[in-house]
Every structure is written in structure tokens, then in C-alpha cells.
N, C-alpha and C positions, 0 to 999 in steps of 0.2 A: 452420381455416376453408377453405375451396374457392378456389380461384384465381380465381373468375370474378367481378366487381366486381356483375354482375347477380344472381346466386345470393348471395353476401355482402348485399346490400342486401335481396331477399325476407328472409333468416331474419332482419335485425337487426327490421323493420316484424313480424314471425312473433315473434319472443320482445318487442316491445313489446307487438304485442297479447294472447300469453297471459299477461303480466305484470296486464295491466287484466280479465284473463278473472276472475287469482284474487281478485283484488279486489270483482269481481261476487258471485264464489262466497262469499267470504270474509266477509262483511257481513252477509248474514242467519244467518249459523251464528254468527258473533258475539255480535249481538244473544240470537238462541236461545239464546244459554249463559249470556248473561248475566241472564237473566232467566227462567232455569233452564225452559223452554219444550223440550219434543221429549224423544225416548225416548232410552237410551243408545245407539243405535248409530247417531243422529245427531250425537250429541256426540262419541264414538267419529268419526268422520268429520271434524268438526272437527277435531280433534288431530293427523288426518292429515293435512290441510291445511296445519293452522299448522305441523306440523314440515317440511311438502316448504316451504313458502313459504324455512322459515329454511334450512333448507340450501342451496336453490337459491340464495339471496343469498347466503351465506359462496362458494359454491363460484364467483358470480361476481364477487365482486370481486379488485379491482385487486390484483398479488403487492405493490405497495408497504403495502397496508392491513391484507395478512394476516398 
């Protein structure tokens, strides 16, 4: 992280809110699959989501968890 307590505070409030972005995003692509709704390369889309969603979580957690 950056040394500066100011710049550390912007990205932590910066990755909470693109944390609630995919969330947004993430909901109706859901839905859409789940009830087999939209073309393949919206579902395709989805799957790229839900795999950046999981990695981005493995990659942040804690070293005690991994």
C-alpha cells in the first residue's frame, strides 16, 4: 500500500465500493441464468464475473485463511 494514511483511506472506501459495484452487476446476470433468460454471450459474461468475483476474494484474504 502507499505510505500516505490519506491515499490508503481513498482505495480502502474505492475497493468497498467496487466490491457493492459487483454486486449491482452481479444480481441481474443471476437472476438471467437462473431462469435461463438472455443469449449466450450474456451468460458468457456472467461466468466472467462470478470467476473475477472468486478470485478477487481468494486473492484477498487474510494469509491466516489461505
Amino acid at each position: 500500500m502507499l505510505k500516505s494514511t490519506k491515499y490508503n483511506t481513498i482505495l480502502y472506501f474505492l475497493s468497498i465500493l467496487a466490491f457493492i459495484m459487483g454486486f449491482i452487476i452481479v444480481i441481474p446476470l443471476v437472476l438471467a441464468f437462473i431462469y435461463q433468460e438472455g443469449n449466450s454471450i450474456y451468460q458468457a459474461f456472467y461466468y466472467t464475473i462470478i470467476i473475477s468475483l472468486i478470485t478477487g476474494t481468494i486473492l484477498k484474504l487474510p494469509e491466516e485463511l489461505k
